[in-house]
ROLUM-59622 format. One record per residue (C-alpha): residue number from 1; residue in three letters; chain; x, y, z. Coordinates in nm, 4 decimals. Last residue first. Layout:
BEGIN
<nr=NUM, rest=ALA, kette=A, x=X, y=Y, z=Z> .
...
//
This chain:
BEGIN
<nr=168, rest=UNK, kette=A, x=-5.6301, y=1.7106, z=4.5458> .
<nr=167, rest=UNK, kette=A, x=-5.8106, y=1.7661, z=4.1669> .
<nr=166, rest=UNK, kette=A, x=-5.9402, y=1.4779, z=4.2124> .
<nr=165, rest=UNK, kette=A, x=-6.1204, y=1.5194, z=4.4959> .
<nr=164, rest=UNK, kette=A, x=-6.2239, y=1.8068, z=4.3715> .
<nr=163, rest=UNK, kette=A, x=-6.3730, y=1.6632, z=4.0655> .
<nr=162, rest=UNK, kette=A, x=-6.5362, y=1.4367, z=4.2888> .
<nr=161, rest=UNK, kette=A, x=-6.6723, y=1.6651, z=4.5012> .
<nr=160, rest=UNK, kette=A, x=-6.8413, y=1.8427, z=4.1504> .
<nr=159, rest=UNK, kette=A, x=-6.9383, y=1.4962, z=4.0089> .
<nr=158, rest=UNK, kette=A, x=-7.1377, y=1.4665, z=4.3305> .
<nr=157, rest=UNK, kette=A, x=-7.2798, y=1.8227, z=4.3349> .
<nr=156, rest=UNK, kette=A, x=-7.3934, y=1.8119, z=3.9804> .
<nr=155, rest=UNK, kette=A, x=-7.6123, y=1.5269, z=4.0274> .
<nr=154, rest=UNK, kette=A, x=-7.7810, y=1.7088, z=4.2908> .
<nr=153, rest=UNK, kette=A, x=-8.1483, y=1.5874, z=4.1093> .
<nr=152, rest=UNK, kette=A, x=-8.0235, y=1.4336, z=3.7812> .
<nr=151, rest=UNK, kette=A, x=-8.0721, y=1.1090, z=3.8822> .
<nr=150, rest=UNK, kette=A, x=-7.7850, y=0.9245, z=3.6321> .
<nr=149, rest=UNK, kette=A, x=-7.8269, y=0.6137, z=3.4679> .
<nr=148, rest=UNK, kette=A, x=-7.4266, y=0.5517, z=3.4910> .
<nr=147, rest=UNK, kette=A, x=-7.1840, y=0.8060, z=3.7116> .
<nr=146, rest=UNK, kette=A, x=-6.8512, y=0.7003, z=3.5286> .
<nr=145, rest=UNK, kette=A, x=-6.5144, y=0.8416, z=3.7160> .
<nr=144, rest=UNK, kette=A, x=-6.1490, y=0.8764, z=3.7072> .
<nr=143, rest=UNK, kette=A, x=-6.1404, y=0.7866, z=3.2607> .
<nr=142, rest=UNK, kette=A, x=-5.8157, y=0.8638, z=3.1617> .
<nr=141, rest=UNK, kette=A, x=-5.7662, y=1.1500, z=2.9272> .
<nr=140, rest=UNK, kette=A, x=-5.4167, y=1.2704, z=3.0414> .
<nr=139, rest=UNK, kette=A, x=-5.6770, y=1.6076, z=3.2035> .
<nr=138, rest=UNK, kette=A, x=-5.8976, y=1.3231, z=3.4039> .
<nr=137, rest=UNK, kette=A, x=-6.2247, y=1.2837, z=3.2542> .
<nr=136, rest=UNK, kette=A, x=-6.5124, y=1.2490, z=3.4717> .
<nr=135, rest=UNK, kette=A, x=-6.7830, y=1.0640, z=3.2261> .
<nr=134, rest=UNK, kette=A, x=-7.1588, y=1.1535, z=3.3096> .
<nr=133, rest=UNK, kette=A, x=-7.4622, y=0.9180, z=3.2081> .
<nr=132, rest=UNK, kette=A, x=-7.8059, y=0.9295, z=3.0863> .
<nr=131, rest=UNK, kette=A, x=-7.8691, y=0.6034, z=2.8988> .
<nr=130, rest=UNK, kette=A, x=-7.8965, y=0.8060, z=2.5213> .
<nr=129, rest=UNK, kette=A, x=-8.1277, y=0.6511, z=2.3002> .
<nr=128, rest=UNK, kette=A, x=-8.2452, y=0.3148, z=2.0742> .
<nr=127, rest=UNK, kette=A, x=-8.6271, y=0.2020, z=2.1254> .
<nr=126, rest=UNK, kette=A, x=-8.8348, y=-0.0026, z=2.2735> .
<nr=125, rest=UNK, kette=A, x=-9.2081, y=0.0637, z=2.3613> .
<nr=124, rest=UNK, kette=A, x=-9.4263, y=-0.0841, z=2.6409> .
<nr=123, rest=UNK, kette=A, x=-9.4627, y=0.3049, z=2.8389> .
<nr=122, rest=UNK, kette=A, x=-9.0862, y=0.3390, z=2.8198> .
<nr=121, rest=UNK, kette=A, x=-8.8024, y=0.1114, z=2.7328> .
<nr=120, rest=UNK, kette=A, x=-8.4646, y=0.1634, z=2.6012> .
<nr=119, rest=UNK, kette=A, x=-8.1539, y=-0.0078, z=2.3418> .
<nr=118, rest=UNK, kette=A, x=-7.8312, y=0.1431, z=2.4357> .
<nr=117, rest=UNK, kette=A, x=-7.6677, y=0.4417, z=2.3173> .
<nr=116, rest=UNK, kette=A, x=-7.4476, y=0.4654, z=2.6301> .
<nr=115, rest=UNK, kette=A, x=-7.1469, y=0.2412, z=2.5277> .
<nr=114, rest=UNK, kette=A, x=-6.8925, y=0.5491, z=2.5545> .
<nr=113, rest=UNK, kette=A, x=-6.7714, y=0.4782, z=2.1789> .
<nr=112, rest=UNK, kette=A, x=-7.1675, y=0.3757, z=2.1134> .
<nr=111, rest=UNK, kette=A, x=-7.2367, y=0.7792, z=2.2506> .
<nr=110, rest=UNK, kette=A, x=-6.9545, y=0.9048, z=2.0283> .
<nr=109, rest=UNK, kette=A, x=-7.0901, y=0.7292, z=1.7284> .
<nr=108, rest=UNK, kette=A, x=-7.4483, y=0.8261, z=1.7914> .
<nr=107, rest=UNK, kette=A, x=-7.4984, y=0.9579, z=1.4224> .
<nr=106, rest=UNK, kette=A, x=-7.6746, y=1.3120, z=1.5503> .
<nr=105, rest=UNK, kette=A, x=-7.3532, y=1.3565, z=1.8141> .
<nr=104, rest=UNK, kette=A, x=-7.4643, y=1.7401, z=1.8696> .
<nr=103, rest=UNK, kette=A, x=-7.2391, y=1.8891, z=2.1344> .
<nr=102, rest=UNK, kette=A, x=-7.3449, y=2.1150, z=2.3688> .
<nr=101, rest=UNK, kette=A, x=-7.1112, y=2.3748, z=2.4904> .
<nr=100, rest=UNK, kette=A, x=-7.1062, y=2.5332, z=2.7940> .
<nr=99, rest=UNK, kette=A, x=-7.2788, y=2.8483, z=2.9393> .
<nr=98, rest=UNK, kette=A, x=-7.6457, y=2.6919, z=2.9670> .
<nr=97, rest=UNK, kette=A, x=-7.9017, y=3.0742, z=2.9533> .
<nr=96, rest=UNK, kette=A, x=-8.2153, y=2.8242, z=3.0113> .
<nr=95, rest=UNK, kette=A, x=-8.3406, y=2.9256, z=2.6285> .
<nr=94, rest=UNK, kette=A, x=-8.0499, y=3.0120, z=2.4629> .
<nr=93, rest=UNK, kette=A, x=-7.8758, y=2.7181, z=2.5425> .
<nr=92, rest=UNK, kette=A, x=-8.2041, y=2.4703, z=2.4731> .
<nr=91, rest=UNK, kette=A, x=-8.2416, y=2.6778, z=2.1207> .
<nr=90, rest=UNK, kette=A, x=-7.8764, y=2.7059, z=2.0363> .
<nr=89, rest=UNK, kette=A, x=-7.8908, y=2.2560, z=2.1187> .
<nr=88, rest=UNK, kette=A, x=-8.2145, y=2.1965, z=1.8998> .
<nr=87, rest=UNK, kette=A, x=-8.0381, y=2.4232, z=1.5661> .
<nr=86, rest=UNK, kette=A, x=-7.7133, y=2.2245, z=1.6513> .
<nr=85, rest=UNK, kette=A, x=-7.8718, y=1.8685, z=1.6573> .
<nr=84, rest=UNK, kette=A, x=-8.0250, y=1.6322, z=1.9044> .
<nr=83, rest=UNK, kette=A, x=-7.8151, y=1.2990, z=1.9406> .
<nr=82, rest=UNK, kette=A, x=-7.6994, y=1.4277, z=2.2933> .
<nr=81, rest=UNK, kette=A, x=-7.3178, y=1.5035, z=2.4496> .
<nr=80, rest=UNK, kette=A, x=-7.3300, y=1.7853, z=2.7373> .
<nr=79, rest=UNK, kette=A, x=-6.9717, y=1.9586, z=2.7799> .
<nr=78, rest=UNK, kette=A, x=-6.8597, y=2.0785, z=3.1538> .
<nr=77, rest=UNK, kette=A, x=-6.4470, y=2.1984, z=3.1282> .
<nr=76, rest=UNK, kette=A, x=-6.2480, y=2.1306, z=3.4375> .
<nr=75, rest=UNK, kette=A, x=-6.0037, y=2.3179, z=3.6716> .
<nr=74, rest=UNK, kette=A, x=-6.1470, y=2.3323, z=3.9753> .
<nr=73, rest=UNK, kette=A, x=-6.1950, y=2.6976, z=3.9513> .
<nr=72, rest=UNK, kette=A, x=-6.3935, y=2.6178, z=3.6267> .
<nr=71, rest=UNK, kette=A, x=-6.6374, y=2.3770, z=3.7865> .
<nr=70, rest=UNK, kette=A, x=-6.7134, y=2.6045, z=4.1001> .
<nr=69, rest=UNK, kette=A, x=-6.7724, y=2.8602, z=3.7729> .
<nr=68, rest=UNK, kette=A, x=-7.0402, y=2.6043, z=3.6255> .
<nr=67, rest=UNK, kette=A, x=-7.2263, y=2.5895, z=3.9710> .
<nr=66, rest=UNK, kette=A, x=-7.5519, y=2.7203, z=3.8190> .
<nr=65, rest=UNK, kette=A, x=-7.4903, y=2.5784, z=3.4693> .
<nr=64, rest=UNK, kette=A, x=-7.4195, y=2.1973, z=3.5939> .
<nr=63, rest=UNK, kette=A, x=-7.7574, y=2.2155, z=3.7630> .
<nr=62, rest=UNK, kette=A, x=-7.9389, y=2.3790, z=3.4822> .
<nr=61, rest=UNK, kette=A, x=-7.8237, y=2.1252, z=3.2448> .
<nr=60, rest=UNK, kette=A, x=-7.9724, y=1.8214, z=3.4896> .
<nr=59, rest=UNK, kette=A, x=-8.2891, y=1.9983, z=3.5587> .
<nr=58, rest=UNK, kette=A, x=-8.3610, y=2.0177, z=3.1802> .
<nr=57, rest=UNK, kette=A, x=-8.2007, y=1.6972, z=3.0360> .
<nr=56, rest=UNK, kette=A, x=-8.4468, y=1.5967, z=3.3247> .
<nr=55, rest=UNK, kette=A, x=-8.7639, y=1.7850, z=3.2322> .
<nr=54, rest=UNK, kette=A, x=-8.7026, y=1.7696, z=2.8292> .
<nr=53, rest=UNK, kette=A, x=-8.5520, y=2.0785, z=2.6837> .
<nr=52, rest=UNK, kette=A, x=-8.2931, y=1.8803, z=2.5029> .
<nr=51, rest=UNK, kette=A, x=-8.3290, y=1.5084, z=2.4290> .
<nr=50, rest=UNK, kette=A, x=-8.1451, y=1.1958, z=2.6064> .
<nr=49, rest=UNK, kette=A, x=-7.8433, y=1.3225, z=2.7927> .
<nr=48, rest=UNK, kette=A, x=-7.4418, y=1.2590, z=2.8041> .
<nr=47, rest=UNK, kette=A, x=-7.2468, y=1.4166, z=3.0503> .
<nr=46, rest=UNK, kette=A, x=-6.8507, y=1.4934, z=2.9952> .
<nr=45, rest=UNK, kette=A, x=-6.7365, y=1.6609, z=3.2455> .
<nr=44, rest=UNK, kette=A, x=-6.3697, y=1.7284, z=3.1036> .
<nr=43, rest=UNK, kette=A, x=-6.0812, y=1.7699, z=3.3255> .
<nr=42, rest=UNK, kette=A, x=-5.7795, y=2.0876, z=3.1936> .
<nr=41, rest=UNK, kette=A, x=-5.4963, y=2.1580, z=2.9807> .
<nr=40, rest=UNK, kette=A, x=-5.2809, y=1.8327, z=2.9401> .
<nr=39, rest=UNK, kette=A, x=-5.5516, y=1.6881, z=2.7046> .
<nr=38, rest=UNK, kette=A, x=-5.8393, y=1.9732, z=2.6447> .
<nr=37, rest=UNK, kette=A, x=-5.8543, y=1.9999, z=2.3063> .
<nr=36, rest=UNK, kette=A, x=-5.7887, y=1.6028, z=2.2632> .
<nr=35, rest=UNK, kette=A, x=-6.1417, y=1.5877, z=2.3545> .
<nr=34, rest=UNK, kette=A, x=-6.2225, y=1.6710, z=2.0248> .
<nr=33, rest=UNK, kette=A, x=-6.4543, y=2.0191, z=1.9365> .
<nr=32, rest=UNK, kette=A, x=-6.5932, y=2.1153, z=1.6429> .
<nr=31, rest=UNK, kette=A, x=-6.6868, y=2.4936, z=1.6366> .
<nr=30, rest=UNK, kette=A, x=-6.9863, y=2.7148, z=1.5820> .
<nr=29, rest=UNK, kette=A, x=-7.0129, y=2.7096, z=1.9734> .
<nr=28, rest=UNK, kette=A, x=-7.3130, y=2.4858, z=1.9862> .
<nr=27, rest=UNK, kette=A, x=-7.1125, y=2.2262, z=1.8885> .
<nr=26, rest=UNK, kette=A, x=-6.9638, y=1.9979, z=1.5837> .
<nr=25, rest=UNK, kette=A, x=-6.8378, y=1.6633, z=1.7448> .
<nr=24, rest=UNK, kette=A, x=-6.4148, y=1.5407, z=1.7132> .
<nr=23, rest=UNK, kette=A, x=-6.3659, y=1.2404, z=1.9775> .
<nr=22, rest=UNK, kette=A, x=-6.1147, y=1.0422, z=2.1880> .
<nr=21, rest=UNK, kette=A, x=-6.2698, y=0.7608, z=2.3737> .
<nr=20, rest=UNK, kette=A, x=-6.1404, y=0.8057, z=2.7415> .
<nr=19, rest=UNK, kette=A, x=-5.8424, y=0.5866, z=2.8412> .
<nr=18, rest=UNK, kette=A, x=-5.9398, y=0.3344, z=3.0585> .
<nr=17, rest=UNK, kette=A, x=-5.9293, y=0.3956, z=3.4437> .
<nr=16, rest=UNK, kette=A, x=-6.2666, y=0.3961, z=3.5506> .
<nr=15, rest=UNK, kette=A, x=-6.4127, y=0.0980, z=3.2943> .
<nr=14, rest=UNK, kette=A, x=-6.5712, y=0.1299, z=2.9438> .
<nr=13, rest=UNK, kette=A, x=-6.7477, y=-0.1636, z=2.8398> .
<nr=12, rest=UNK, kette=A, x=-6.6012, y=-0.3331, z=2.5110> .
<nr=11, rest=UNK, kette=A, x=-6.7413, y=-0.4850, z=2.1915> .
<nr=10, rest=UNK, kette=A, x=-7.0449, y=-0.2545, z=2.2413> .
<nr=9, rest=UNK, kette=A, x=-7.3844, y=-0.3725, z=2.2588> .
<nr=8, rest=UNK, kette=A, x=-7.5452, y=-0.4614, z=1.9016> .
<nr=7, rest=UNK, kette=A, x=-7.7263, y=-0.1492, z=1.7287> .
<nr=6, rest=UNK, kette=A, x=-7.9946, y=-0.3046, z=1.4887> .
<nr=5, rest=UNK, kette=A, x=-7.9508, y=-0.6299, z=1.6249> .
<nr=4, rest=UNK, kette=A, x=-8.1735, y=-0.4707, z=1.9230> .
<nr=3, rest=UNK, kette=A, x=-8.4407, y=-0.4762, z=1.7130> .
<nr=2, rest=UNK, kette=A, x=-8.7155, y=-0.2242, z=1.8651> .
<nr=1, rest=UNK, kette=A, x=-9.0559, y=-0.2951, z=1.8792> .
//
């Protein structure tokens, strides 16, 4: 069982309108990327998922890959955030063809900034992961939108009319 004094909740819950975390993660690009890349420049979809090449992490990436160029005319970037590292997140890229990066957050920091490494259940058994959620991040780095415990079935669509929405 699980401790959850192991990785107390964090001090403060984001909200839609804070200013987004700011961040520097090594990707699947060969890079490190911060979210200050894109301030001024461009909206971040920022998703967070459990474990690549599961069947949800799965449906969920493919969804955001087949409408990724409906997300570049609108003007925003699509990066998935999981504790899995590099070697996992080539391998899940190269595998379903994803044509964003994945970022490798192996220490959780970034998903405790975001408050969604938060203490799980399944089948009787707790343990510490990724609650799947996506972040809409305006291009000043201001939170618009938080979709938490996320169905990934059409997921994509709904952050997709927001974007739009916000891009109005």
């Amino acid at each position: 069982m699980a401790n959850p004094a192991e990785n107390p909740a964090p001090a403060h819950k984001l909200s839609e309108g804070d200013p987004a975390p700011n961040f520097t993660l090594p990707s699947s690009t060969g890079q490190s990327i911060s979210l200050a890349d894109y301030r001024g420049k461009q909206s971040v979809v920022l998703y967070f998922y459990p474990k690549d090449d599961t069947p949800g992490c799965t449906i969920e990436a493919c969804g955001f890959r087949d409408t990724i160029g409906d997300y570049q005319r609108a003007g925003a970037a699509v990066l998935g955030v999981s504790l899995d590292n590099l070697n996992s997140h080539l391998k899940f890229i190269d595998k379903f063809s994803l044509p964003f990066p994945l970022l490798s957050d192996e220490r959780h920091e970034v998903a405790d900034a975001y408050g969604v490494y938060t203490l799980k259940q399944m089948y009787g058994r707790e343990y510490w992961g990724i609650e799947r959620t996506t972040f809409l991040i305006d291009q000043h780095g201001t939170i618009a939108k938080i979709y938490p415990k996320v169905k990934v079935d059409d997921h994509h669509y709904q952050v997709l009319k927001d974007l739009k929405a916000l891009s109005s």
